[in-house]
matplotlib code that plots the C-alpha trace (Angstrom):
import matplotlib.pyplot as plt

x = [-46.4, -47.0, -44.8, -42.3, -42.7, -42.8, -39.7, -37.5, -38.7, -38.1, -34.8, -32.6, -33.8, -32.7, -29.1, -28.8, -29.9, -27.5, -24.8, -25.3, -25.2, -22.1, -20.6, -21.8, -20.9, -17.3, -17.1, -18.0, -15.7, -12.7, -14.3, -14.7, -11.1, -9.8, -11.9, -13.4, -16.9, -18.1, -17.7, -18.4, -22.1, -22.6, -21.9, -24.4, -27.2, -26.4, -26.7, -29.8, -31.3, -30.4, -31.3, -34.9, -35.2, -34.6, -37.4, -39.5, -39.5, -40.0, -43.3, -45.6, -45.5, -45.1, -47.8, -49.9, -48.7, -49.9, -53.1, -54.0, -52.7, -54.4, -57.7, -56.7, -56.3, -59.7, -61.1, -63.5, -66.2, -64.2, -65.2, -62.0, -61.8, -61.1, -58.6, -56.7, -56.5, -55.4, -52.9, -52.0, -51.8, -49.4, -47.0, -46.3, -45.6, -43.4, -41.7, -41.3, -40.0, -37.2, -36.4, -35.7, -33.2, -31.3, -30.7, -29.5, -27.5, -26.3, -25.4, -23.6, -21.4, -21.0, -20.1, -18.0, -16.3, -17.1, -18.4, -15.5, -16.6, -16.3, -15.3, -15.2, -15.8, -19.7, -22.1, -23.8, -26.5, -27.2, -26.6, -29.9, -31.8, -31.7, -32.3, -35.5, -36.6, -37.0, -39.4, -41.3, -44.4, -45.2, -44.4, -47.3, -49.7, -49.8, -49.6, -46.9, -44.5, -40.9, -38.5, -35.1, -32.4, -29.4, -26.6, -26.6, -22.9, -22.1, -20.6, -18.4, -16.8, -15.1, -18.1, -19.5, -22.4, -24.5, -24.6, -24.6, -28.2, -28.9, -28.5, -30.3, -33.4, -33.6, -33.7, -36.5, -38.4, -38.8, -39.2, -42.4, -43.2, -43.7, -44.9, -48.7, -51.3, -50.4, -47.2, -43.3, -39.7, -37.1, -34.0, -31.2, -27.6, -25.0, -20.6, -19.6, -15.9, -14.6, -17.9, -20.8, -23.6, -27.5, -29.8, -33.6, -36.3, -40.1, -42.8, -43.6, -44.7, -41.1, -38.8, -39.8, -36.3, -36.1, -35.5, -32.8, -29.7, -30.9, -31.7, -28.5, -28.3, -29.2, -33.1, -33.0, -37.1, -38.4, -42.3, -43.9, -47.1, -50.3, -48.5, -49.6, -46.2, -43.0, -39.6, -37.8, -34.8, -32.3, -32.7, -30.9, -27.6, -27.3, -27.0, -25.0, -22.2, -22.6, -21.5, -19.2, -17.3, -16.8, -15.2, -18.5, -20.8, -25.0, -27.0, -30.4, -32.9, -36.2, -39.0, -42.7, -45.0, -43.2, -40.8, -37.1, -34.1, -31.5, -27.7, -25.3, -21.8, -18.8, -15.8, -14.7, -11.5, -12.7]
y = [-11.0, -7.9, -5.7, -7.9, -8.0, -3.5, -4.2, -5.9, -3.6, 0.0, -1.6, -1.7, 2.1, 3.2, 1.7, 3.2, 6.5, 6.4, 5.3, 8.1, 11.0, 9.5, 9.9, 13.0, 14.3, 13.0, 14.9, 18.2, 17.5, 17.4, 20.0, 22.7, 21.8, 22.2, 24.6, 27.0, 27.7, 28.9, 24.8, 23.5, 25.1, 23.7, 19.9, 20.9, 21.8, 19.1, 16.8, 18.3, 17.8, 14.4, 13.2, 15.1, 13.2, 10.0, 10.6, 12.0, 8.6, 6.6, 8.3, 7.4, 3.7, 3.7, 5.7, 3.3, 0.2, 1.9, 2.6, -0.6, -2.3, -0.1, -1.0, -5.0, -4.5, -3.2, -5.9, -4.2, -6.0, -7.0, -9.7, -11.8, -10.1, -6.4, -8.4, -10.2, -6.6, -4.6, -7.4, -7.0, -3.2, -3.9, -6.2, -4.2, -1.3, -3.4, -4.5, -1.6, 0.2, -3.2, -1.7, 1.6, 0.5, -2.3, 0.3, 2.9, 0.5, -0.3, 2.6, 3.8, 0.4, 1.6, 5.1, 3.8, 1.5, -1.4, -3.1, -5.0, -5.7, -9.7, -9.3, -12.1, -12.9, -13.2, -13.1, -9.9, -11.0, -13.7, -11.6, -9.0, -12.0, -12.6, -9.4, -9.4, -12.1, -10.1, -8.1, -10.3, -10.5, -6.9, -6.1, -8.9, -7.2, -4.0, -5.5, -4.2, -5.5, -6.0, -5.8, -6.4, -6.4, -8.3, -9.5, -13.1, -13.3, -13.9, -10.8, -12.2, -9.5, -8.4, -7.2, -8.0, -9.9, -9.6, -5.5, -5.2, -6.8, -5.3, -2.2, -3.1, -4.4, -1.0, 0.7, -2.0, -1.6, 2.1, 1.9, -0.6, 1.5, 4.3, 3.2, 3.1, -0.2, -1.7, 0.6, -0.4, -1.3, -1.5, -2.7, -3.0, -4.3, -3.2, -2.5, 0.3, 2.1, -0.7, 0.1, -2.5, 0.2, -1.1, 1.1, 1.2, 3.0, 3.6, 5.7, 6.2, 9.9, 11.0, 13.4, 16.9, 19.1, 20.4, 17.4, 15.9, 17.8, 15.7, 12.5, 10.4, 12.0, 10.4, 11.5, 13.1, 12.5, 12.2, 13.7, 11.6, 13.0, 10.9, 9.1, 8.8, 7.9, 9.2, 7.2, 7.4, 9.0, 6.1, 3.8, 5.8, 6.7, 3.0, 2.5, 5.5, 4.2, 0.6, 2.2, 4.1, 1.4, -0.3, 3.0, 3.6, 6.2, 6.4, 8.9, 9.6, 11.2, 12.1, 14.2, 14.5, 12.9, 10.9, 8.6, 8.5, 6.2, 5.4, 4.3, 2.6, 2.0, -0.3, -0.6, -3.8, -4.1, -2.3]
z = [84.5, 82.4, 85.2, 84.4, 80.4, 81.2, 83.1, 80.7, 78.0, 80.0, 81.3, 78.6, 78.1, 81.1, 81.1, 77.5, 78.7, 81.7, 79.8, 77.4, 80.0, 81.4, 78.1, 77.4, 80.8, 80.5, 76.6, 78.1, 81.1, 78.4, 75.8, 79.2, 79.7, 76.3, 74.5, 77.4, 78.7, 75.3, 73.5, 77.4, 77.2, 73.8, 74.1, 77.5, 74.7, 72.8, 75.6, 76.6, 72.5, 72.7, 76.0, 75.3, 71.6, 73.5, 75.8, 73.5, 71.1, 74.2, 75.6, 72.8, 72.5, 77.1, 77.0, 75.0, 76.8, 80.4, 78.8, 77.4, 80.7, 82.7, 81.0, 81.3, 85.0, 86.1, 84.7, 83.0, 80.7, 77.5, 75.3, 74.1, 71.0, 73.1, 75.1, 72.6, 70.5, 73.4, 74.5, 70.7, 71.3, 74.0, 72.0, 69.5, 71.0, 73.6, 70.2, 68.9, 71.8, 71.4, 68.3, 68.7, 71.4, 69.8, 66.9, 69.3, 71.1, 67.4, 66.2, 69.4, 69.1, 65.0, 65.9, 68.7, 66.2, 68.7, 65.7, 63.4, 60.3, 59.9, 55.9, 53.6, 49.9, 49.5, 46.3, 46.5, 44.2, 46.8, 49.3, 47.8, 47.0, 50.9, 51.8, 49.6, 51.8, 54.5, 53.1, 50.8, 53.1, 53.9, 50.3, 49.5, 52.0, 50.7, 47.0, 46.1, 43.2, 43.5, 40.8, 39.9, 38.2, 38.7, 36.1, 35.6, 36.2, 40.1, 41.4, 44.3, 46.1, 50.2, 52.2, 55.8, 54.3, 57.8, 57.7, 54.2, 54.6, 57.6, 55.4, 52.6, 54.8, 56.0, 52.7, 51.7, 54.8, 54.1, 50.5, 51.4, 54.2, 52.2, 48.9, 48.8, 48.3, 44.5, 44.5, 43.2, 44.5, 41.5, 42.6, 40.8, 41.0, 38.4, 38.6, 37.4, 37.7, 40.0, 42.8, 43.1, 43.0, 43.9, 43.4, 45.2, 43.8, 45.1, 43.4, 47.3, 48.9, 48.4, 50.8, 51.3, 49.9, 53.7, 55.1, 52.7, 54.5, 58.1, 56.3, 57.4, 61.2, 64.3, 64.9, 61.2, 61.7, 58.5, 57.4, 54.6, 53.3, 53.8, 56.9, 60.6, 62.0, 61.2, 61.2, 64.7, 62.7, 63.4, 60.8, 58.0, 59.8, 60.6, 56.9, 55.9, 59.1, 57.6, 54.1, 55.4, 57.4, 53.6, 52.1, 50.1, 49.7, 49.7, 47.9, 47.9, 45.0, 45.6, 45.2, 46.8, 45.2, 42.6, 44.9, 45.9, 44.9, 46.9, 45.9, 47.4, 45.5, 47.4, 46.2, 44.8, 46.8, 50.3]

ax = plt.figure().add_subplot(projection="3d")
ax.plot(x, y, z, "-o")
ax.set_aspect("equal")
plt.show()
């Protein structure tokens, strides 16, 4: 049974990573044709980064998942408190390991534009309310309080309501993520110059200023201080191609120690 839980968990991997060096292949097939040797080698190292970033996110949470199993399977003296925590061990790094490839799978499909946008009038103070949701019980676990701040009147505007939250959950996972025990997320919704602009702000470790310029890119790996793990990088330029896809922009203020804010602003008519 658990081969076969490791097997539809590595699977998926493997089909995304082979899929990935035949694209990659077939791009420096054309740039070598196009450009010369000198663009052909490059597309080769960028290949080579990528395919090695892939692996690299993958062989911390496999490694833990052979471990653990490998202690389950020699049967060795464990009360069933040891088993149900490394059985525990192994699900969530199975789940996580889900994760990180439905959002690469994701993000290839947005970058690919595979993805149409299913627009329709929504309320997006409904819409935030929803995406609160999400969060509302890891907030509560690390006590911290949520605020916002949303005009009364409905806004009611175009948007694909399903990646607009998928968006904001991401910006509210991390803000959570990163703020500390008894900490604050402000969010707050306001029009202004024809955009719908929301704005999130954390009093959180903040973003070192070296890392702001690879904060929206694929693998942009992020350090915040005080933190064991680091994000796999991915999250981030889901949300900056979901904003893009509406003709919007994201920004991003921050500074160690204090906390960062992040802003989205979509037109009205996208």
């Amino acid at each position: 049974m658990l081969a076969y839980r490791l097997s539809d968990i590595i699977c998926p991997y493997l089909n995304h990573h082979q899929e990935l060096s035949l694209k990659m292949e077939q791009l420096s097939k054309n740039t070598k044709n196009t450009f010369g040797e000198s663009a052909h080698f490059g597309i080769q190292r960028l290949k080579s980064r990528i395919v090695n970033q892939i692996s690299h996110e993958f062989r911390t949470p496999l490694t833990s998942i052979i471990g653990f199993a490998e202690v389950l399977k020699e049967d060795i003296q464990l009360n069933e408190k040891q088993r149900k925590e490394y059985a525990n061990y192994i699900r969530n790094e199975g789940l996580r390991l889900t994760k990180l490839i439905n959002d690469l799978i994701g993000l290839d499909a947005l970058e690919d534009g595979q993805v149409d946008l299913q627009i329709k009038e929504y309320e997006v103070q409904e819409t935030i309310r929803y995406a609160l949701s999400l969060i509302a019980e890891s907030a509560q676990s690390k006590i911290i309080r949520v605020m916002t701040i949303l005009p009364i009147e409905p806004i009611i505007i175009k948007f694909d309501r399903d990646r607009i939250i998928q968006a904001l959950y991401q910006l509210l996972h991390n803000a959570v993520r990163f703020t500390k025990s008894n900490g604050l997320v402000n969010l707050t919704l306001e029009v202004n110059d024809n955009h719908v602009v929301i704005s999130i702000q954390d009093n959180g470790s903040g973003i070192p200023a070296k890392d702001m310029p690879s904060l929206f890119k694929r693998f942009g790996k992020l350090y915040h201080p005080g933190e064991e793990t680091q994000s796999n990088g991915i999250g981030l330029a889901i949300v900056k191609r979901i904003v893009d896809q509406h003709h919007g922009d994201i920004t991003v203020q921050s500074q160690v120690g204090q906390g960062s804010t992040f802003t989205i602003r979509i037109p009205m008519l996208v």
